[in-house]
C-alpha positions in Angstrom: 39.6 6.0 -31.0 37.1 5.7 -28.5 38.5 3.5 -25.8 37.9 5.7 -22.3 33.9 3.9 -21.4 31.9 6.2 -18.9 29.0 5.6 -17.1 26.2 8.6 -17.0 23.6 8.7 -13.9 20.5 10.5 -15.4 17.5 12.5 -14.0 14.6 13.2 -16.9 11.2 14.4 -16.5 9.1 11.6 -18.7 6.6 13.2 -20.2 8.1 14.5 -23.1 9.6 11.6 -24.0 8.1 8.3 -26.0 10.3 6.3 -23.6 13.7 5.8 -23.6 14.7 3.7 -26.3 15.6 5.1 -29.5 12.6 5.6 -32.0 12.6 6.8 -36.2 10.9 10.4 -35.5 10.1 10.0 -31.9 11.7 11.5 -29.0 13.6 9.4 -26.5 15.7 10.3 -23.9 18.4 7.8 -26.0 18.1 10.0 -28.9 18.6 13.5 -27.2 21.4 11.9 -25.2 23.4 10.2 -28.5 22.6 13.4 -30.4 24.6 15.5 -28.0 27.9 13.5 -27.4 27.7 12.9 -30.9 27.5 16.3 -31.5 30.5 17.1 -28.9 32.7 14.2 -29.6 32.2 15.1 -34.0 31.3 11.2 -34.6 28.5 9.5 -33.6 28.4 7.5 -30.4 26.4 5.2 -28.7 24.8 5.5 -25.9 23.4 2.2 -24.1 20.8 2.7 -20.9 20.1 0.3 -18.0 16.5 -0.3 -19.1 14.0 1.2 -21.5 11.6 3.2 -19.4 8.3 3.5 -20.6 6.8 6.5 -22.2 6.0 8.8 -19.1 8.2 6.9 -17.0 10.4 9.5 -15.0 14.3 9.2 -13.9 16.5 10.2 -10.7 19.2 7.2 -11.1 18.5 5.9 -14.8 22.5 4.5 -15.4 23.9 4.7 -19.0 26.5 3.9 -20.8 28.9 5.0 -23.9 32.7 4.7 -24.7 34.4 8.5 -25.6 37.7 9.7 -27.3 40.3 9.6 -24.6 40.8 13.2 -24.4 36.9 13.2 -22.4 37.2 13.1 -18.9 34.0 11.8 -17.1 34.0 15.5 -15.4 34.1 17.6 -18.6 31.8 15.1 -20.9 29.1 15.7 -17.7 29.8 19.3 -17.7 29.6 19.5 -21.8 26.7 17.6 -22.1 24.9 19.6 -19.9 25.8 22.4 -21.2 23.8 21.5 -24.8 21.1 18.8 -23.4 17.8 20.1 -23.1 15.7 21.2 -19.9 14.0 17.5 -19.5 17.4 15.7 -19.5 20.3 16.2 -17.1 23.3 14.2 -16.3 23.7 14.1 -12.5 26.7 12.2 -12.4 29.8 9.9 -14.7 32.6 7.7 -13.4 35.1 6.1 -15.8 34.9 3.1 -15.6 36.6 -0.6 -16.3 36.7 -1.5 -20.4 34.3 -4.7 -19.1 31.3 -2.4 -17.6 28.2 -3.0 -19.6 25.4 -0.8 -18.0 22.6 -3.4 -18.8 24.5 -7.0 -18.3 26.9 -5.5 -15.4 23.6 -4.4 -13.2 23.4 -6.3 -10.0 20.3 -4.1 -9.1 17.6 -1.6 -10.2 15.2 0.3 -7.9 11.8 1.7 -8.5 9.7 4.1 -6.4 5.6 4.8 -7.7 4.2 7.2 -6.1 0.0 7.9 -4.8 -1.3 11.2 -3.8 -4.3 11.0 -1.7 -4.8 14.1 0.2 -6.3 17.5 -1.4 -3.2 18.6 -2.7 -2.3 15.6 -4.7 -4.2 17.5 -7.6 -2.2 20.4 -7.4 -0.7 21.2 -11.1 2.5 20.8 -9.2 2.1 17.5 -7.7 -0.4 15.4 -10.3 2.2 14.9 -13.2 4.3 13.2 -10.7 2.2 11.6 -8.5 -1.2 9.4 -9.1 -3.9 11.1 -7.8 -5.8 8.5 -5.3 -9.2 9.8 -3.8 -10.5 6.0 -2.5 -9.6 4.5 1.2 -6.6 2.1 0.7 -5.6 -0.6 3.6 -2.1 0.3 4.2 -1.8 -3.2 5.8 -3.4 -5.5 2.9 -0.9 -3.2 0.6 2.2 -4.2 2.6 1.0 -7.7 2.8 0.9 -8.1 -0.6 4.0 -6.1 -1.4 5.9 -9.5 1.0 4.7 -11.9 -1.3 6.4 -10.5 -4.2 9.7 -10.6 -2.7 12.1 -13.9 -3.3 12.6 -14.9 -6.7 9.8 -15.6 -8.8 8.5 -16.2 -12.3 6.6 -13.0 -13.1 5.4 -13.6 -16.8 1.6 -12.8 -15.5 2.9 -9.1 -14.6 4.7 -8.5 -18.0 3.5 -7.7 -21.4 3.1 -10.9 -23.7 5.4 -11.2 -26.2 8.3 -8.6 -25.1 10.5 -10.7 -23.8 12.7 -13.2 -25.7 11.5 -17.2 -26.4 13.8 -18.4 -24.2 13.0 -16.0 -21.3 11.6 -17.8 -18.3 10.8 -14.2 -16.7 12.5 -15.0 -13.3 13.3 -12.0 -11.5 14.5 -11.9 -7.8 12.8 -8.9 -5.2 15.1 -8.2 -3.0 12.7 -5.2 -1.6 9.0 -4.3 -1.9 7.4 -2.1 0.5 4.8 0.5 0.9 5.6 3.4 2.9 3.6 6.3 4.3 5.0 9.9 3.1 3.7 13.5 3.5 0.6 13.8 1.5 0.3 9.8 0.1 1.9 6.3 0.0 5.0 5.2 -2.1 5.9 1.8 -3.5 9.8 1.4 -3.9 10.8 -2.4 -5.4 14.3 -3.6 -5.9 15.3 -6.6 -8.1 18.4 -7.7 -10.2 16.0 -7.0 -13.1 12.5 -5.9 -14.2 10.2 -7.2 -17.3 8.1 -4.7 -19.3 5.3 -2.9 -17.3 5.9 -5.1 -14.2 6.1 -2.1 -11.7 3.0 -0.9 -13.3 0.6 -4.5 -13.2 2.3 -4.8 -10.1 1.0 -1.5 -8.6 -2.3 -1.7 -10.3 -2.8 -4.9 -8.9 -2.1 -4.4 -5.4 -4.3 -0.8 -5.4 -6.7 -3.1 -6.5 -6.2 -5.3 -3.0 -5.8 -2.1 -1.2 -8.9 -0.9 -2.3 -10.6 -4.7 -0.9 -11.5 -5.5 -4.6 -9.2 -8.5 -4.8 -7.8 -10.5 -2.2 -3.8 -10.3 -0.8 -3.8 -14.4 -2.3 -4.2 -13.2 -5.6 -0.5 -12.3 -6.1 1.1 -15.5 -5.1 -1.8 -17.3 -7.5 -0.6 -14.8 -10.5 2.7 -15.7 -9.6 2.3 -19.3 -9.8 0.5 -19.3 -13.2 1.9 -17.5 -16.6 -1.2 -16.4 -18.5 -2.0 -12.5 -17.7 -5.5 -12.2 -18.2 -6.2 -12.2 -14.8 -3.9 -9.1 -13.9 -5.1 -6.0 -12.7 -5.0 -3.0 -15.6 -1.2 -1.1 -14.9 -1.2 2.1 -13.0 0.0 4.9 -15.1 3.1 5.6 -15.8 3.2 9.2 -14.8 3.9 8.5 -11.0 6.6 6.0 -11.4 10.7 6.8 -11.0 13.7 4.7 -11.5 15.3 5.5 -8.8 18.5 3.8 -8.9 21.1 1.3 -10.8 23.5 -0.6 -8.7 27.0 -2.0 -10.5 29.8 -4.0 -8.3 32.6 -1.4 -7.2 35.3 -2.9 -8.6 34.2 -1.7 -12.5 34.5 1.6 -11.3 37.9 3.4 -12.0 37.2 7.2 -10.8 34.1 9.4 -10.1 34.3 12.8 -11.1 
């Protein structure tokens, strides 16, 4: 029977992956992941994830979850599923938690960092996977400027891909935090919101490099915001430089860490 649920916090490098969501002869990090506690619990098992990160799209705080055979701890299923997960996936934490935790619908919040290199190291084989490599001046101030008008809540179907979201969707999402910041050797974006549409961190970013750059104005996000045809976004940064960082849940669904 598997009544004990568990959540899983995840790191995974993106780019071998064609996203998260499971996909017929495709790799996913869904796949790997339901493959091993399948594998370790002799049925299969499903394994449900906070979001679908994009292909490419990398993880230090991706939340999942999956309901296990009583006789898994949290402790030992993390230390198990380690044990047979490949290199690209690891499970950096799992709390038990209360038979109403749903990792998507329980969510009160999900963070996202992107990250742009602009000094000479940024192309380093080491760095350039992870980072987008930025060789043009950027205005630091028309970036954070722009990064204010997104917070609040705010209909953001011109930053989303047509068509992914559901009929009834109004594609309200509320910004509790957008910022640039200044790091050793580039810039960072980090965004939190109690939910994200598809590719909106990425026509986000794109957009506002474009502003930072001088090629469009700071006005041009509240005038996107205010109208739902996309047409007028700026093409989305890669995905290669962008992390979710973190999934926030209410603390009384959790029972124990381990």
């Amino acid at each position: 029977m598997l009544s004990r649920s568990v959540q899983l916090v995840l790191h995974y490098d993106g780019a071998g992956f064609s996203g998260w969501q499971r996909q017929a002869d495709e790799r996913t990090v869904q796949g790997e992941l339901e493959a091993a506690v399948s594998r370790l619990c002799g049925t299969p098992i499903a394994v449900v994830g906070a979001g679908r990160t994009d292909a490419g799209v990398h993880a230090r705080g991706q939340a999942a979850g999956l309901r296990v055979p009583d006789k898994w701890s949290a402790l030992a299923l993390r230390r198990s599923m380690n044990a047979i997960l490949p290199d690209d996936v690891w499970i950096a934490a799992a709390f038990e938690m209360r038979d109403e935790f749903h990792p998507r619908y329980s969510a009160v919040s999900r963070s996202y960092s992107y990250y742009i290199g602009t000094d000479d190291l940024a192309s380093s084989p080491f760095r350039r996977n992870r980072e987008l490599v930025w060789k043009k001046p950027l205005d630091f101030d028309r970036l954070s400027n722009a990064a204010r008008s997104i917070e609040g809540e705010h209909r953001f179907r011109a930053f989303a891909v047509k068509g992914t979201a559901p009929e009834n969707d109004d594609h309200r999402c509320t910004v509790s935090r957008a910022a640039w910041r200044e790091r050793e050797g580039g810039l960072a974006f980090d965004v939190q919101a109690d939910r994200f549409l598809h590719h909106m961190v990425r026509f986000l970013v794109g957009t506002m490099l474009d502003i930072g750059e001088g090629r469009r104005e700071v006005a041009v996000i509240g005038q996107l915001l205010a109208q739902d045809d996309n047409s007028q976004v700026s093409q989305p940064a890669p995905p290669h430089a962008l992390f979710l960082e973190r999934v926030e849940y209410p603390n009384d669904l959790y029972l124990r860490t381990e």
